[in-house]
N, C-alpha and C positions, 0 to 999 in steps of 0.2 A: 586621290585614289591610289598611287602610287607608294607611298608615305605609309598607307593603311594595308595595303599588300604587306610592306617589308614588316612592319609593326605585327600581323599577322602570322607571319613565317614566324619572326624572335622569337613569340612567345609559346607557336608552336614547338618548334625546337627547344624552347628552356623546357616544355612541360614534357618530352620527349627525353632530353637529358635528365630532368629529374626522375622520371618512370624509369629509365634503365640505370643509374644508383642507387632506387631501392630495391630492384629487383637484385642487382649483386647485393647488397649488406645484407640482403634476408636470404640468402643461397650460399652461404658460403661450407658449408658441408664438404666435403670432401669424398666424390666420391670414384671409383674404377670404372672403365669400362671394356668387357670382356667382348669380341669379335672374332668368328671363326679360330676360337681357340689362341687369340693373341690380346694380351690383357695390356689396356695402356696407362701411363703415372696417375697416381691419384691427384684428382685436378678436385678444383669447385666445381660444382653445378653450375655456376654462371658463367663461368670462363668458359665451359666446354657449351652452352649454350649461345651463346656469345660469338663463339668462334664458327659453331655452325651457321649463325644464321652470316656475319661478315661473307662466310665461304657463299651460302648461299646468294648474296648479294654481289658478286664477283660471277660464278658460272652461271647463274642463270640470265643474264642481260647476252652473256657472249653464247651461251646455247640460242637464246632467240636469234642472235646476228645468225649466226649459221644455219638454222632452222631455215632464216628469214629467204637467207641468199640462196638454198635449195631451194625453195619453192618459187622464187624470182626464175632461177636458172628451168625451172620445171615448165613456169609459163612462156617462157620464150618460146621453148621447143616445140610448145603447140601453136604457136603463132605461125 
């Protein structure tokens, strides 16, 4: 059962690795993007997508910690 888990993950993962190489070779356009009047380098589509989602998978784990630990610190207080 063990064996059949990790065999599980692998091939999840290969088919996850493959979904995000084709998603870059078929993105590579080049494109700007303008924000509150400040324009950043012309990147691919997939990089600057890519890198949003990386970011998002970095702040959002460490926004829950601190979310978590206010509302921890929130129920003491009523206890």
């Amino acid at each position: 059962m063990r064996n059949l888990k990790r065999v599980l993950l692998g091939v999840f993962m290969l088919l996850l690795v493959l979904a995000i190489l084709a998603f870059v070779l078929e993105n590579q356009q080049s494109v700007s993007l303008l924000f509150l009047g400040w324009a950043g380098p012309e990147l691919p589509v997939s990089l600057i997508v890519v890198l949003a989602l990386l970011i998002g998978m970095i702040f959002g784990p460490l926004l829950g910690l601190f979310l978590g630990r206010s509302s921890r610190a929130a129920r003491k207080r009523l206890v």
